[in-house]
N, C-alpha and C positions, 0 to 999 in steps of 0.2 A: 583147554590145552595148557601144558605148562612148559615152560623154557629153563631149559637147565646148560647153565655153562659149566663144562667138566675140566678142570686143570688141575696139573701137578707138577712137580719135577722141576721147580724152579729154581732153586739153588739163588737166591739174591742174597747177598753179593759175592759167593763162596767163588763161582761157577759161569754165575752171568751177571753183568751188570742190569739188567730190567728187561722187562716185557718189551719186544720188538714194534716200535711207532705203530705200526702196519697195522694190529692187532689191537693195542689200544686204540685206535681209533675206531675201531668195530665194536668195542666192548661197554657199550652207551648203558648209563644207570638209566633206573623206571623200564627196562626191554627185559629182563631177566630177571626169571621169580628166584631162583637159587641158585648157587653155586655147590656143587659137590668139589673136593679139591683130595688128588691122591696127597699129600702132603708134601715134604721137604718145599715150604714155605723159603724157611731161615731165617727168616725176620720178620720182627712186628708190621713192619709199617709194608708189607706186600699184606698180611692180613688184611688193614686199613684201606687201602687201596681195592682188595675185593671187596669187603663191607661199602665202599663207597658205590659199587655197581648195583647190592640187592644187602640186604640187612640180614636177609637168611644165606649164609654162608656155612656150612659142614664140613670137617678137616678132620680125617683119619690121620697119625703120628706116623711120619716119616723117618726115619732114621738119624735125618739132619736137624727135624725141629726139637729145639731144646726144652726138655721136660722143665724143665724151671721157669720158661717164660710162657708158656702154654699146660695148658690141660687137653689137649689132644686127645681122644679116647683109639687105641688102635682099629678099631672097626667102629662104621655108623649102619645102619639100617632104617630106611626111611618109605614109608608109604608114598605113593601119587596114583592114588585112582584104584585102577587094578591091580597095579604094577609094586613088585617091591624089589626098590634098588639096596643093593649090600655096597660097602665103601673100602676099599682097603687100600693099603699102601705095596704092598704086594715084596716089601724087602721083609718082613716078620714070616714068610711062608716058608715049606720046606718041603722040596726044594722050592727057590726063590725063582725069581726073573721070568716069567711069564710061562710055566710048565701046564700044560693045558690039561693034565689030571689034577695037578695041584688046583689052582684054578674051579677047576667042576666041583670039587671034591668040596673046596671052602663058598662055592656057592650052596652047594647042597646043603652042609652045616650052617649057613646061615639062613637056608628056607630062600632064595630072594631067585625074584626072574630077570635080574641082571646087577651084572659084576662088577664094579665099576675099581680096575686097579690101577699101581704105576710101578715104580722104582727101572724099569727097562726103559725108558727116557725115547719109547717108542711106541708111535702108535699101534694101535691094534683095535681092531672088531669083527665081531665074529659069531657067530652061534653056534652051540653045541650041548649037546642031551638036551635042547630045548628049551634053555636059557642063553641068552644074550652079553655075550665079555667085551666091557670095554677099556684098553688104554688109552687117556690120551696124549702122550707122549708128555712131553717137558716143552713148556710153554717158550721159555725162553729156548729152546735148545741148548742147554746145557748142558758138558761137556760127563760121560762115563763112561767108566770102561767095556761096560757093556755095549754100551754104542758112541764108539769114538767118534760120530761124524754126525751126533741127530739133527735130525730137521725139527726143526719148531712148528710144533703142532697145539690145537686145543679141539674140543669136541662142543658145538652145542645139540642138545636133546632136545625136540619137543616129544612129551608124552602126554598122547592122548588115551582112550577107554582102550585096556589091551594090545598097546601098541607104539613104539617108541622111532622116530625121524631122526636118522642121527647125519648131523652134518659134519664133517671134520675139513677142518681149519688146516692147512701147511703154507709155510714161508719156504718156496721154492725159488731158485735162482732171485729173489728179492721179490716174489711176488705171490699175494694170496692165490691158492687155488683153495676148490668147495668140493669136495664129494661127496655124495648122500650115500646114507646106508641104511636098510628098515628092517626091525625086526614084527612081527605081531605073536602075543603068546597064544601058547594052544589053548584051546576051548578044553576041559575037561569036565 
């Protein structure tokens, strides 16, 4: 099994001032093999701070992180097992903001049996034509137009042999809730 912590949508210090205590303290280094991250980082030292949870950290280019302090590649695509996760930031799409043919369309071109985007600062997961979409909202809850009011969310994944546990993380009225969601891919 592997453990994948999914974040994006941070905006530090644009937007939010830092990850909510609540959440840090769930996000223990040596528990979590990778970090997938839709991006809009904003700054070095929230990279450093996920490097401090797992060494393998993945950062698809958000619109806010600065091509000049980063090399950010707009999409990653990464093996685990059976499974091929695609990465994207989900603002470079068109249309943008979580359009669910868009969406299918750029999982398909990237071959992968789950999506993993952000930029709508909202969670989401789902399946459809048979692959697996995930947002995980904006960790901090950070403030967009698209969603003037987000809840602070994160996603972690265990993925096992053709089949992925997805637990998501919210900061509700100041308190974590957990809900699980499972996909398994089809046998072909």
């Amino acid at each position: 099994m592997t453990l994948i912590l999914v974040v994006g949508d941070m905006h530090i210090p644009q937007r939010a001032a830092d990850i909510p205590s609540k959440f840090r303290k769930l996000l223990v280094p040596g528990k979590i093999d990778q970090i997938l991250c839709t991006g809009n980082l904003s700054d070095r030292a929230t990279f450093e701070y996920l490097r401090s949870i797992t060494g393998d950290v993945l950062v698809a280019r958000g619109e806010y992180d600065d091509r000049a302090s980063n090399n950010y590649p707009i999409s990653v695509r990464v093996q685990h097992q059976e499974l091929t996760v695609g990465l994207v930031n989900g603002h470079y799409m068109v249309p943008a903001n979580g359009d669910v043919d868009t969406l299918a369309a750029t999982a398909r071109q990237m071959d992968v049996d789950v999506l993993v985007t952000g930029n709508t600062h909202r969670f989401e997961a789902y399946e459809e034509q048979g692959r697996f979409f995930i947002n995980p909202g904006s960790i901090t809850g950070a403030f967009s137009p698209l969603e003037p009011e987000p809840i602070p969310s994160f996603v972690l994944m265990e993925v096992k042999v053709g089949h992925v546990v997805a637990y998501v993380y919210q900061l509700v009225n100041d308190e974590v809730v957990v809900d699980r969601i499972e996909y398994k891919k089809d046998e072909q």
